[in-house]
mmCIF file of the N, C-alpha and C atoms, coordinates in Angstrom:
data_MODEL
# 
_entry.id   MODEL 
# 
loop_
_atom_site.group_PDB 
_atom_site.id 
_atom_site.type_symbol 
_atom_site.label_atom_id 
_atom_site.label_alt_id 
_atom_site.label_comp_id 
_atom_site.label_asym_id 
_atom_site.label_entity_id 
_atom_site.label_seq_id 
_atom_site.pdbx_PDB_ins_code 
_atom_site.Cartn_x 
_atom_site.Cartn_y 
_atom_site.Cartn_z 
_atom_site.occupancy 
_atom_site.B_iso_or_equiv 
_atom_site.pdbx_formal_charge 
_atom_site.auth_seq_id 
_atom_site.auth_comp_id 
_atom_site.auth_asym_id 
_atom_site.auth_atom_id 
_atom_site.pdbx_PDB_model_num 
ATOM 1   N N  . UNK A 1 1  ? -8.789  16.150  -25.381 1.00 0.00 ? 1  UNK A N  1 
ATOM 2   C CA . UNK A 1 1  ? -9.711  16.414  -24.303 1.00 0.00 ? 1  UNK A CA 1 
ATOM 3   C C  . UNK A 1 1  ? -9.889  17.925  -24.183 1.00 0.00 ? 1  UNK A C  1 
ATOM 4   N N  . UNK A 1 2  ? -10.914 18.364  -23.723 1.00 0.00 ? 2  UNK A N  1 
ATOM 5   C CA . UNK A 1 2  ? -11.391 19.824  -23.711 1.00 0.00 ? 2  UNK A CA 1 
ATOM 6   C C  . UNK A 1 2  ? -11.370 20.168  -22.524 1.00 0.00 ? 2  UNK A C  1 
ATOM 7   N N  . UNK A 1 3  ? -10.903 21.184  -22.383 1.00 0.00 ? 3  UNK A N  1 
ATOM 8   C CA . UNK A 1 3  ? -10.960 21.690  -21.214 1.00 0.00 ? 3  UNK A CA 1 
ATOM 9   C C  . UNK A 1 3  ? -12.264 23.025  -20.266 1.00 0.00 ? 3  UNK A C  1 
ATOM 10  N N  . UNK A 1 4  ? -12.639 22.856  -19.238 1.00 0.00 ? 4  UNK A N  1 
ATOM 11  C CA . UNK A 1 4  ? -13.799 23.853  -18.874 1.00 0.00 ? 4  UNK A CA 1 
ATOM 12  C C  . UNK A 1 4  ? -13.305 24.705  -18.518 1.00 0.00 ? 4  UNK A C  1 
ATOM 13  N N  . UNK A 1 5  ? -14.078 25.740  -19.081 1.00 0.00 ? 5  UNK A N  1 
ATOM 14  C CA . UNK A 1 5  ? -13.695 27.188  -19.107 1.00 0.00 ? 5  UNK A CA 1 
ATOM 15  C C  . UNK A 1 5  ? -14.608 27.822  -18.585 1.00 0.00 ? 5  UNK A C  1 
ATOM 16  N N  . UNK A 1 6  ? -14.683 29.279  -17.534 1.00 0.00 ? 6  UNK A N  1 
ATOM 17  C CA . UNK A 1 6  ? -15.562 29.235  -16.871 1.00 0.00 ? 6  UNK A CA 1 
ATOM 18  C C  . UNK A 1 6  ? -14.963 31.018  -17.378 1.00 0.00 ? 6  UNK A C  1 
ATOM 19  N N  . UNK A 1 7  ? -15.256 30.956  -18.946 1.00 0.00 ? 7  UNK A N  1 
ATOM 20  C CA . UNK A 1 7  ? -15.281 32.373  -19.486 1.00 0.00 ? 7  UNK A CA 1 
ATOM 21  C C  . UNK A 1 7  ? -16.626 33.302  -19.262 1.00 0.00 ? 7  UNK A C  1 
ATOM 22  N N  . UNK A 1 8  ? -16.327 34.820  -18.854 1.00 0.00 ? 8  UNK A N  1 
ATOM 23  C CA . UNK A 1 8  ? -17.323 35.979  -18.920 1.00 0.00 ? 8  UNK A CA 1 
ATOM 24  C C  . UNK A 1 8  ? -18.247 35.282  -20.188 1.00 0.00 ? 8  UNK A C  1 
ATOM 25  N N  . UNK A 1 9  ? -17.911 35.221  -21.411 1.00 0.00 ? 9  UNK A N  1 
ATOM 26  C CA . UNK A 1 9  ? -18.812 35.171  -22.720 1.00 0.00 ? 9  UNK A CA 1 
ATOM 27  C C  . UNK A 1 9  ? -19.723 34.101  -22.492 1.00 0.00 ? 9  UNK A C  1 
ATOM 28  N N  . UNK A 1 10 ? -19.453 32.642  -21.871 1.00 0.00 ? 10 UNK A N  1 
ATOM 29  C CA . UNK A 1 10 ? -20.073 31.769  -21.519 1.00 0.00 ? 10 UNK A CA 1 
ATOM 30  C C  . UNK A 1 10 ? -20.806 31.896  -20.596 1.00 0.00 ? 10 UNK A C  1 
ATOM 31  N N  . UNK A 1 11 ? -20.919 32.874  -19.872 1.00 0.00 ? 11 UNK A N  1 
ATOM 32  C CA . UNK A 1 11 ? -21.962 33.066  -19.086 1.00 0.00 ? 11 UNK A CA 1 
ATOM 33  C C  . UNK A 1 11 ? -22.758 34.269  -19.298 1.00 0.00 ? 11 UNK A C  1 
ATOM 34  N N  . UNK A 1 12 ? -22.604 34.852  -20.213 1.00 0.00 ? 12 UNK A N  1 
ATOM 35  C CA . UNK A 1 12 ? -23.493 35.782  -20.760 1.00 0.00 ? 12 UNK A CA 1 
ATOM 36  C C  . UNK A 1 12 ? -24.269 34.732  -21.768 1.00 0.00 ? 12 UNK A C  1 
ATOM 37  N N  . UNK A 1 13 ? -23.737 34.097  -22.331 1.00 0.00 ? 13 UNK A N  1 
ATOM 38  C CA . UNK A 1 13 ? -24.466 33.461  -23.515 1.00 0.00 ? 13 UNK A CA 1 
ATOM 39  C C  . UNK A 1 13 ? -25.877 32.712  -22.554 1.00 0.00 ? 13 UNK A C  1 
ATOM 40  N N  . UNK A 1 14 ? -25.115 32.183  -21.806 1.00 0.00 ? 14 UNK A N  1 
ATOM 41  C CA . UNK A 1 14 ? -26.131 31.207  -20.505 1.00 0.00 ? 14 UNK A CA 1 
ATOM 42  C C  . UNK A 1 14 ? -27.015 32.425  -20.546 1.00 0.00 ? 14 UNK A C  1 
ATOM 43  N N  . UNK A 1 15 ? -26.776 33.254  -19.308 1.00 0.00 ? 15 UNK A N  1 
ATOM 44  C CA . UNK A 1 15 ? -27.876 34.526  -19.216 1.00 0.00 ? 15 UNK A CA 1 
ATOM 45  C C  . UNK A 1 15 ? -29.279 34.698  -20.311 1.00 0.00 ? 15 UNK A C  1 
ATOM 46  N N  . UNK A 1 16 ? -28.245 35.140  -21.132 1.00 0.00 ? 16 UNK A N  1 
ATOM 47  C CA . UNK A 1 16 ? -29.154 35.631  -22.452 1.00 0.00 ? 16 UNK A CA 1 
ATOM 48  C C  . UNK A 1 16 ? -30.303 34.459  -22.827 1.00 0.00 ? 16 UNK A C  1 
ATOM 49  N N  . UNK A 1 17 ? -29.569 33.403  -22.941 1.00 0.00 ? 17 UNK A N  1 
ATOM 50  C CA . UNK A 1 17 ? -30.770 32.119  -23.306 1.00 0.00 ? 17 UNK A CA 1 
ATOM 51  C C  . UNK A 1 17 ? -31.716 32.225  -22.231 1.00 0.00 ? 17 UNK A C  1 
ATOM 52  N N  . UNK A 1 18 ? -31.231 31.698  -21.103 1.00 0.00 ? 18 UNK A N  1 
ATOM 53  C CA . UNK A 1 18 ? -31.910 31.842  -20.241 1.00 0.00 ? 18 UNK A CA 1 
ATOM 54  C C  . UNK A 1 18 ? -33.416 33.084  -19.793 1.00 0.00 ? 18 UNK A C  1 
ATOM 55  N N  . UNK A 1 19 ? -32.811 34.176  -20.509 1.00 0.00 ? 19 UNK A N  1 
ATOM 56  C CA . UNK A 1 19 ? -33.778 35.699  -20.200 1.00 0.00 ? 19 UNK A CA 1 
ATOM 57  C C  . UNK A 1 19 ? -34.675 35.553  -21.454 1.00 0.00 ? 19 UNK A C  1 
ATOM 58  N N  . UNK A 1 20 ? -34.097 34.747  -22.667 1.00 0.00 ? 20 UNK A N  1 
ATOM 59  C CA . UNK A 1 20 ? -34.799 34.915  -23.865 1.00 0.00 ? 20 UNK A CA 1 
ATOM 60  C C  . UNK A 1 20 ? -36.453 33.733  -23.586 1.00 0.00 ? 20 UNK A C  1 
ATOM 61  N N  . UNK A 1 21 ? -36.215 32.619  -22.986 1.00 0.00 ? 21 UNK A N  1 
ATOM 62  C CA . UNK A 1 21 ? -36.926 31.806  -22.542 1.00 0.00 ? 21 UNK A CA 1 
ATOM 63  C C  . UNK A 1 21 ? -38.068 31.945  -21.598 1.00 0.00 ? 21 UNK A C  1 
ATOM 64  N N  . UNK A 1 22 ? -37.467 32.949  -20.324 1.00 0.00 ? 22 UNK A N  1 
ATOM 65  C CA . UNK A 1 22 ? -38.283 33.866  -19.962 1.00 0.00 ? 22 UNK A CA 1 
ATOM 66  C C  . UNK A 1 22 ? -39.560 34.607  -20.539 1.00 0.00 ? 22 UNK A C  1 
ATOM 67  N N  . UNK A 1 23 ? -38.752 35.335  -21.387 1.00 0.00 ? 23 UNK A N  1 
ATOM 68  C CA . UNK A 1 23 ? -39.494 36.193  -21.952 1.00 0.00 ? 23 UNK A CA 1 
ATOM 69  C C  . UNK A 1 23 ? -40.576 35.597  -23.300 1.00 0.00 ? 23 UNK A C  1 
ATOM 70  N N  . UNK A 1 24 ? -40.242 34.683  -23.673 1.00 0.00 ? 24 UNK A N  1 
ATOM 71  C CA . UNK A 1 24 ? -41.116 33.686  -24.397 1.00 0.00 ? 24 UNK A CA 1 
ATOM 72  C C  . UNK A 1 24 ? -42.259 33.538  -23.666 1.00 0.00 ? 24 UNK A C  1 
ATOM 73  N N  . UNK A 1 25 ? -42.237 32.638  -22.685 1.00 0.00 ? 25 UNK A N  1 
ATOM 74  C CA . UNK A 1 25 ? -43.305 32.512  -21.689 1.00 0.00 ? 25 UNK A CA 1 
ATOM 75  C C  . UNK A 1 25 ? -44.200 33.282  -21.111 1.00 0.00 ? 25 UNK A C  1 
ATOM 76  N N  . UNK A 1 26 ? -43.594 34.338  -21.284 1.00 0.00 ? 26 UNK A N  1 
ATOM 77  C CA . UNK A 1 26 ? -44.853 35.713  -20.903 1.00 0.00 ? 26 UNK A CA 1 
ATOM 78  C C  . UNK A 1 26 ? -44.990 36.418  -21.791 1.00 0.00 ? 26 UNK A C  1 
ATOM 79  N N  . UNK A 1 27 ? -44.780 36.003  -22.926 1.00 0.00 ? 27 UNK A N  1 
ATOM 80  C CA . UNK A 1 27 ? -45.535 37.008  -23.914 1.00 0.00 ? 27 UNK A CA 1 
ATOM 81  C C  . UNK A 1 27 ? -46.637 35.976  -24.251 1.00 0.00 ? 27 UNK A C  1 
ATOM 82  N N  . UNK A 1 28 ? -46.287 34.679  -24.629 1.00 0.00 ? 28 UNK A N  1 
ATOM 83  C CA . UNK A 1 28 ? -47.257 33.705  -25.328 1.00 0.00 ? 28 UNK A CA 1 
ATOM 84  C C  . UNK A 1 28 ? -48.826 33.623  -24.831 1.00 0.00 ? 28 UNK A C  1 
ATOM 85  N N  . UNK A 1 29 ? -48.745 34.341  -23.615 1.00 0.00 ? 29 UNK A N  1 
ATOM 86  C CA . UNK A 1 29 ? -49.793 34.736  -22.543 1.00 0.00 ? 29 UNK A CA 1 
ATOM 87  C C  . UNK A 1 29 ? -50.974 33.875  -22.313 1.00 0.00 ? 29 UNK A C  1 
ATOM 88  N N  . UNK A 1 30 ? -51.524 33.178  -23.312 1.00 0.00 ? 30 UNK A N  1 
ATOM 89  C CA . UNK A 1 30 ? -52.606 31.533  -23.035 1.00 0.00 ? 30 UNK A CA 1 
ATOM 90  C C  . UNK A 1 30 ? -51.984 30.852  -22.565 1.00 0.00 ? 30 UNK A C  1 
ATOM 91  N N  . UNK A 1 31 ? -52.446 30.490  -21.300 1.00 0.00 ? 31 UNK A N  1 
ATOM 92  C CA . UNK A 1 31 ? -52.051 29.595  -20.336 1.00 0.00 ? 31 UNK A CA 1 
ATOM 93  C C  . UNK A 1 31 ? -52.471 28.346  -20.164 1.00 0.00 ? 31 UNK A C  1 
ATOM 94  N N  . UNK A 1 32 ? -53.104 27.914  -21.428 1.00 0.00 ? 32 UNK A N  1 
ATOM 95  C CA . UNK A 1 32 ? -54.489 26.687  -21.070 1.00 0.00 ? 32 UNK A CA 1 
ATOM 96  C C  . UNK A 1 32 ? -55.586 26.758  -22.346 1.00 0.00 ? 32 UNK A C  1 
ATOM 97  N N  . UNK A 1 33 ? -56.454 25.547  -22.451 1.00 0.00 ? 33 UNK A N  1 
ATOM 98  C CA . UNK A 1 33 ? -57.171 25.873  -23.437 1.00 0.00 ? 33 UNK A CA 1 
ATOM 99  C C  . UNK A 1 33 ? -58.691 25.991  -22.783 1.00 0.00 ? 33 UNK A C  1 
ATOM 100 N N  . UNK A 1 34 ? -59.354 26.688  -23.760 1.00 0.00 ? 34 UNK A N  1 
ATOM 101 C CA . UNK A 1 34 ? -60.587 27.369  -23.574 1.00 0.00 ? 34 UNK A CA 1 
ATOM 102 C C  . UNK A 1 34 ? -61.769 26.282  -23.158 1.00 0.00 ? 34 UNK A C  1 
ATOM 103 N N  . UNK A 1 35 ? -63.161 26.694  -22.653 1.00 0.00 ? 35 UNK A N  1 
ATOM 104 C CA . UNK A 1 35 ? -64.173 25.897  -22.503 1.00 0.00 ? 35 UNK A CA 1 
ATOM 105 C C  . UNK A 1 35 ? -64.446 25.105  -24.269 1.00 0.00 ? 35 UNK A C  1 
ATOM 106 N N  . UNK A 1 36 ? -64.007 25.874  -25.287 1.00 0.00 ? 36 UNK A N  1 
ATOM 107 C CA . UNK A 1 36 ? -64.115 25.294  -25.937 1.00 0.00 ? 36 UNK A CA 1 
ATOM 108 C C  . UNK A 1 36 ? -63.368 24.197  -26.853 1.00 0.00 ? 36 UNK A C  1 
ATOM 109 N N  . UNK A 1 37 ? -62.372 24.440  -26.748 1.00 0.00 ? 37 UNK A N  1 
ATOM 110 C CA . UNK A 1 37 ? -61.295 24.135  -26.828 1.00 0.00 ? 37 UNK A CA 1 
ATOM 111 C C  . UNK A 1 37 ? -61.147 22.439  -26.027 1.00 0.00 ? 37 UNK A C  1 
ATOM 112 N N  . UNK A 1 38 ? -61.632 22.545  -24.796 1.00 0.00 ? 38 UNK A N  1 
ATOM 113 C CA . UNK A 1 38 ? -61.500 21.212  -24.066 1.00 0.00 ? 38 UNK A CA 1 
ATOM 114 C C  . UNK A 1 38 ? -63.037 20.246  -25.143 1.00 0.00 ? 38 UNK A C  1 
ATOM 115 N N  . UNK A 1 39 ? -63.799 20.820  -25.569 1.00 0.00 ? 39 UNK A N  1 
ATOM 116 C CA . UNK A 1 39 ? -65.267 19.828  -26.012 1.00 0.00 ? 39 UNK A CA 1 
ATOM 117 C C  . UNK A 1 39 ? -64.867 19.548  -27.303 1.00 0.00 ? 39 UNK A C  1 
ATOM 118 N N  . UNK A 1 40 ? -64.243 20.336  -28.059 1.00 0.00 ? 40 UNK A N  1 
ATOM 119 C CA . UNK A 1 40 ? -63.472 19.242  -29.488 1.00 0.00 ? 40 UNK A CA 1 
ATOM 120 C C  . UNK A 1 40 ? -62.595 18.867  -28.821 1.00 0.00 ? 40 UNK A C  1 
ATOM 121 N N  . UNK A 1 41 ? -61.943 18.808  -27.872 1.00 0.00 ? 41 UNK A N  1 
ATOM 122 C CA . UNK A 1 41 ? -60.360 17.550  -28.019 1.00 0.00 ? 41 UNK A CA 1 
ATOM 123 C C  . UNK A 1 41 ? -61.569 16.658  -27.049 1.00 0.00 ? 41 UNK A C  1 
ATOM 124 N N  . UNK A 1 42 ? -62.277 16.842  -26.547 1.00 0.00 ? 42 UNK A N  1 
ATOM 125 C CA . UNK A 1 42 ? -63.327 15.864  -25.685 1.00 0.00 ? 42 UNK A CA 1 
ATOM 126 C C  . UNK A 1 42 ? -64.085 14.885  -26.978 1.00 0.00 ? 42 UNK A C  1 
ATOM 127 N N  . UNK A 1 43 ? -64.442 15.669  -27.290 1.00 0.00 ? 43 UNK A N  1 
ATOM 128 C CA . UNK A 1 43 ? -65.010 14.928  -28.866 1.00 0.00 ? 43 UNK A CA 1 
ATOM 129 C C  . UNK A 1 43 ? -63.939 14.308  -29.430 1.00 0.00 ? 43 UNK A C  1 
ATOM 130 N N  . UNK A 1 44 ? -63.041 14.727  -30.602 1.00 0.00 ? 44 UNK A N  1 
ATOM 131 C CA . UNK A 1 44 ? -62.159 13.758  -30.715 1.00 0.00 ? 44 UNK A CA 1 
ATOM 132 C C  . UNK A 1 44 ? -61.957 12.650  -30.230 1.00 0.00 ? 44 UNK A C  1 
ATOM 133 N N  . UNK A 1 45 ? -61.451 12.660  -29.018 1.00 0.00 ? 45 UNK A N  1 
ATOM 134 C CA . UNK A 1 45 ? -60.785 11.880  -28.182 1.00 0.00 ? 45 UNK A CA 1 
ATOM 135 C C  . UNK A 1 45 ? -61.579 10.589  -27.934 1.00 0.00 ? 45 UNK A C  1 
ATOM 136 N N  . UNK A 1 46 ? -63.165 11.091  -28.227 1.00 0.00 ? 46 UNK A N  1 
ATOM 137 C CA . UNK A 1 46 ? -63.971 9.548   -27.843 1.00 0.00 ? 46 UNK A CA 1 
ATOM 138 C C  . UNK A 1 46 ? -64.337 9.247   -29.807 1.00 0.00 ? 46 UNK A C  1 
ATOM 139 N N  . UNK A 1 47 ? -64.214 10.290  -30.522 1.00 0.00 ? 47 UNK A N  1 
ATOM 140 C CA . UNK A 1 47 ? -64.030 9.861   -31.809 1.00 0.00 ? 47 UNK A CA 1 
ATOM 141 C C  . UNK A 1 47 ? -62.906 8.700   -31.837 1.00 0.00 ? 47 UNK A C  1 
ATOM 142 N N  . UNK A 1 48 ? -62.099 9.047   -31.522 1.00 0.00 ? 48 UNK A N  1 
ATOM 143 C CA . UNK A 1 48 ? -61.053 8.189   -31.460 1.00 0.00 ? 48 UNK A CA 1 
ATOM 144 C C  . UNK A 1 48 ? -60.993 6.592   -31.385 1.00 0.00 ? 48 UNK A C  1 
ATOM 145 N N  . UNK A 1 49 ? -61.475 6.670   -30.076 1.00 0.00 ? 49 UNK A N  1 
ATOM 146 C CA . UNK A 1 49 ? -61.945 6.120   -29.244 1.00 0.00 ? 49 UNK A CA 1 
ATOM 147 C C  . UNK A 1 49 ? -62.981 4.776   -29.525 1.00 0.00 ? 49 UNK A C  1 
ATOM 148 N N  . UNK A 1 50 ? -64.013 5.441   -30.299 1.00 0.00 ? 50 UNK A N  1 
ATOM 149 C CA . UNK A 1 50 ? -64.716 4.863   -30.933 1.00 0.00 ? 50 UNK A CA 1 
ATOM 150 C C  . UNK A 1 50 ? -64.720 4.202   -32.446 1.00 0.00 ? 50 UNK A C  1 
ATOM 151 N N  . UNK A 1 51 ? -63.312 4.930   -32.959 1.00 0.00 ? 51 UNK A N  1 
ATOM 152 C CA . UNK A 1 51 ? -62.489 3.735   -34.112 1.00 0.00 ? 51 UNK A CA 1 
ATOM 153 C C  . UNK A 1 51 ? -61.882 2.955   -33.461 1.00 0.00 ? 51 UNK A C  1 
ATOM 154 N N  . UNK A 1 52 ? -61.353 3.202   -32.582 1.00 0.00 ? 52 UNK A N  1 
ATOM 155 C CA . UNK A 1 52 ? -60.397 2.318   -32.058 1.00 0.00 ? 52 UNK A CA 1 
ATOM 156 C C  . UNK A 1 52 ? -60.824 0.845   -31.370 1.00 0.00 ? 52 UNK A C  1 
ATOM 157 N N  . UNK A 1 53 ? -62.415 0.963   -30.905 1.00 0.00 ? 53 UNK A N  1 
ATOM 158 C CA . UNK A 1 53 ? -62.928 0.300   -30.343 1.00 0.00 ? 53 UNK A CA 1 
ATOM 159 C C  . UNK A 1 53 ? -63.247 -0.923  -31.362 1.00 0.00 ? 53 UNK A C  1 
ATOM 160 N N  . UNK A 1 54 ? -64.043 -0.497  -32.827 1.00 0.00 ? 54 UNK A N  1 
ATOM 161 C CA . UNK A 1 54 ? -64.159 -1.005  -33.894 1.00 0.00 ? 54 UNK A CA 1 
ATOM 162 C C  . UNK A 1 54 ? -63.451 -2.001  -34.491 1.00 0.00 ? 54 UNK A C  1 
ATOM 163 N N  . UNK A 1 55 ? -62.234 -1.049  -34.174 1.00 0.00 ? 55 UNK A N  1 
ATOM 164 C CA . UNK A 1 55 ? -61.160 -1.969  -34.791 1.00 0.00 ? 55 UNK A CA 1 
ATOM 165 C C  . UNK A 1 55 ? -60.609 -3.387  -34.334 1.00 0.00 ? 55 UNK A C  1 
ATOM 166 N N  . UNK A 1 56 ? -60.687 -2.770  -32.613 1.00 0.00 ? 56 UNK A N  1 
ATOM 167 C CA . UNK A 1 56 ? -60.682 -3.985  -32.296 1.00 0.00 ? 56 UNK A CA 1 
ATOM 168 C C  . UNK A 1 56 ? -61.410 -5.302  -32.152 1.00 0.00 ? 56 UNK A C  1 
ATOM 169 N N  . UNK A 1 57 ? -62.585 -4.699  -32.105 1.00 0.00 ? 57 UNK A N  1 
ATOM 170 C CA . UNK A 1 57 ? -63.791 -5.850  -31.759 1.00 0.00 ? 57 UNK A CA 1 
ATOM 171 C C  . UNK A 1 57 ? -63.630 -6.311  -33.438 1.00 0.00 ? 57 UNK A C  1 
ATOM 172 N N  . UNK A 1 58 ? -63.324 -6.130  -34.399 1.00 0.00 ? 58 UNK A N  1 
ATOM 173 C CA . UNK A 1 58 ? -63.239 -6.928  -35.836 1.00 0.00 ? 58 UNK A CA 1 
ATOM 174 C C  . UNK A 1 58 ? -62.563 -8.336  -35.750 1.00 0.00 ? 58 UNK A C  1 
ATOM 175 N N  . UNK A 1 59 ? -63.180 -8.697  -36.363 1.00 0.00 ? 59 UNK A N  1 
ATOM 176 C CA . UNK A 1 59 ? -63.042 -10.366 -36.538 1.00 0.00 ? 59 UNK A CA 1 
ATOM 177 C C  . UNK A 1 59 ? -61.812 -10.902 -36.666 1.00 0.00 ? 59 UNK A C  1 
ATOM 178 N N  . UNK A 1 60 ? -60.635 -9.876  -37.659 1.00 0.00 ? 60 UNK A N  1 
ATOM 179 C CA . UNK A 1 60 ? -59.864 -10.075 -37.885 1.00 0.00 ? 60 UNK A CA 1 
ATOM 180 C C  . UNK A 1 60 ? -58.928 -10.019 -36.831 1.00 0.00 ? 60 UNK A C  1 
ATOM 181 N N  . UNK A 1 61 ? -59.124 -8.647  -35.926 1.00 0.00 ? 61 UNK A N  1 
ATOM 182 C CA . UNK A 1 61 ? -58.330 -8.575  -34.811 1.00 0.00 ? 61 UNK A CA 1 
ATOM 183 C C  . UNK A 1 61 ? -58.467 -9.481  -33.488 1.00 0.00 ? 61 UNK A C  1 
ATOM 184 N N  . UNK A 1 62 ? -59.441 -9.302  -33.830 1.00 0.00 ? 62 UNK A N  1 
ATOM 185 C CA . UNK A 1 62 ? -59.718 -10.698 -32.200 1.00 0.00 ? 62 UNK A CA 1 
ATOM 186 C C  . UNK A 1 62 ? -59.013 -12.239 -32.397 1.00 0.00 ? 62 UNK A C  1 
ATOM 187 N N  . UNK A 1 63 ? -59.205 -12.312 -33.663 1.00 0.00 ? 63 UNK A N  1 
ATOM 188 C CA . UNK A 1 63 ? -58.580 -13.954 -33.976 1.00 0.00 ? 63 UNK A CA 1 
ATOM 189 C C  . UNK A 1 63 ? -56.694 -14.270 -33.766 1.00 0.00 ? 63 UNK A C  1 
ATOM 190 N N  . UNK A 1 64 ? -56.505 -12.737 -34.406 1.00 0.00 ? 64 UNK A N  1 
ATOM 191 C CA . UNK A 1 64 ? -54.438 -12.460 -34.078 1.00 0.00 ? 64 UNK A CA 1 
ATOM 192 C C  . UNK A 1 64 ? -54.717 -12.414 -33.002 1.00 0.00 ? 64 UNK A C  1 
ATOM 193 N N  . UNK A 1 65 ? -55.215 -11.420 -31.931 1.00 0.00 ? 65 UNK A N  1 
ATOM 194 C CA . UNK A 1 65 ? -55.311 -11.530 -30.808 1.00 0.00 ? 65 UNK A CA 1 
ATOM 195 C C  . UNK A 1 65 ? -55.689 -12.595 -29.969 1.00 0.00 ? 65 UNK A C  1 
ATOM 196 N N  . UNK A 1 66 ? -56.238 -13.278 -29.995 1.00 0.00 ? 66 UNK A N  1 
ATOM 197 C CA . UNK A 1 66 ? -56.580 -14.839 -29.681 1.00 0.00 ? 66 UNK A CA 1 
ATOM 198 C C  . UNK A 1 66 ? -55.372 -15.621 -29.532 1.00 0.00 ? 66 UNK A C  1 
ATOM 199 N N  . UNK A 1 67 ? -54.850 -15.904 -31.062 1.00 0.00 ? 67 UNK A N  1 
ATOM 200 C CA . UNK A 1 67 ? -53.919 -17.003 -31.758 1.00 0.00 ? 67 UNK A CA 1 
ATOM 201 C C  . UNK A 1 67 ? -52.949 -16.275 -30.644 1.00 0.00 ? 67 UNK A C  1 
ATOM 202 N N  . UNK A 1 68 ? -52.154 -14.965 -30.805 1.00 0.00 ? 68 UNK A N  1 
ATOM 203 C CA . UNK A 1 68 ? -50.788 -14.850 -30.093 1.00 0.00 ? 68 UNK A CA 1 
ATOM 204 C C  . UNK A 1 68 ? -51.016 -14.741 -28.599 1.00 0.00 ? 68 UNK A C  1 
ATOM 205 N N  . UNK A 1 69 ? -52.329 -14.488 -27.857 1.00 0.00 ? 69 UNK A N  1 
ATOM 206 C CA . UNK A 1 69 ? -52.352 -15.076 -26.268 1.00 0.00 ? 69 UNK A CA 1 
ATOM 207 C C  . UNK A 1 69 ? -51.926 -16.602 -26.343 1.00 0.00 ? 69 UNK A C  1 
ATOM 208 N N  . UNK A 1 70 ? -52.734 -17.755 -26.677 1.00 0.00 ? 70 UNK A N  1 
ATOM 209 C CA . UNK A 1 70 ? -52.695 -18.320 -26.696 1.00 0.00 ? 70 UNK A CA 1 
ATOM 210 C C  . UNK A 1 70 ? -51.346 -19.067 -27.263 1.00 0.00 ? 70 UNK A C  1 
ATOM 211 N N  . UNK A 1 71 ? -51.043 -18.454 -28.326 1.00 0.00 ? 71 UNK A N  1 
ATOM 212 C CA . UNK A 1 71 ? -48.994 -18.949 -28.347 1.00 0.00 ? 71 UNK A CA 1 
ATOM 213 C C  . UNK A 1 71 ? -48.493 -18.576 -27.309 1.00 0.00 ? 71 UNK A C  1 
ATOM 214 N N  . UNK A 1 72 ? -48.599 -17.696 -26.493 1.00 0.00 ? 72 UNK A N  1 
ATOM 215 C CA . UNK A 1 72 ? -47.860 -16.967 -25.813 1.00 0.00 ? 72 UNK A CA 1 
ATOM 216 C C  . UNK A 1 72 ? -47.630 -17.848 -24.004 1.00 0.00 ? 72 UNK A C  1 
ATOM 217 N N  . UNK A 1 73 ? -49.248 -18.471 -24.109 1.00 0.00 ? 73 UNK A N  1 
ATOM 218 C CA . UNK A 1 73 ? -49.695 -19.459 -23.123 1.00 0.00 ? 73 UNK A CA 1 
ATOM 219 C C  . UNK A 1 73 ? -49.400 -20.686 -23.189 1.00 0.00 ? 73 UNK A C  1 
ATOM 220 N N  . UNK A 1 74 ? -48.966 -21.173 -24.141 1.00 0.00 ? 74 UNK A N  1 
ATOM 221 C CA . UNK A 1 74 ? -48.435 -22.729 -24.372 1.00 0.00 ? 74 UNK A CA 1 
ATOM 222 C C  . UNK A 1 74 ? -46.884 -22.441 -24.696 1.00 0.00 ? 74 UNK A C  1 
ATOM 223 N N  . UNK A 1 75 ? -46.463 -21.214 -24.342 1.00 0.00 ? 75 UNK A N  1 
ATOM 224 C CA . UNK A 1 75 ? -45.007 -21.871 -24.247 1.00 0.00 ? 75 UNK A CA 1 
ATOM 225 C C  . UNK A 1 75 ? -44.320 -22.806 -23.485 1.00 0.00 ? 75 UNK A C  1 
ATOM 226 N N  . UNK A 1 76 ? -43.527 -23.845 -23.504 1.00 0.00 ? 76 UNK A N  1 
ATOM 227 C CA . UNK A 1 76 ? -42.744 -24.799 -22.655 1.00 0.00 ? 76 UNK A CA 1 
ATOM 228 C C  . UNK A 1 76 ? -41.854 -24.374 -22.270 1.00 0.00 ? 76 UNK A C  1 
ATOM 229 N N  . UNK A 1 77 ? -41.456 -24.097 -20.955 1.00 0.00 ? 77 UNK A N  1 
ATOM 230 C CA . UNK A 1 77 ? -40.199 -23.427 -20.024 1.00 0.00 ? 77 UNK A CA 1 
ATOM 231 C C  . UNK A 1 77 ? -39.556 -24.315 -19.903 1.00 0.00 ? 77 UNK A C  1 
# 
């Protein structure tokens, strides 16, 4: 079993991480993304969106989807 130690070095080490993390955060200085920045991930996102939609409405998917509601609905308790 280990014992806690509540050494000077261990709390400098804390400190230091701690100030280094800090200081990350204000240098990286963009806080957010741009007007443009939001209309491609806006785009994308209904790109996406719009495979995804595809995919599902396919023949193939609607029928698994069908079959396992419907197993799922005739189970006997």
């Amino acid at each position: 079993m280990t014992a806690i130690t509540n050494h000077p070095a261990d709390a400098t080490k804390r400190r230091m991480r701690l100030w280094g993390l800090a200081l990350r955060r204000r240098i990286r200085g963009d806080a957010g993304m741009s007007t443009s920045e939001y209309a491609v991930g806006t785009l994308a996102a209904c790109a996406f969106a719009a495979i995804l939609y595809k995919v599902v409405t396919s023949g193939g998917v609607v029928t698994a989807l069908t079959q396992l509601i419907t197993k799922a609905l005739d189970v006997q308790f």
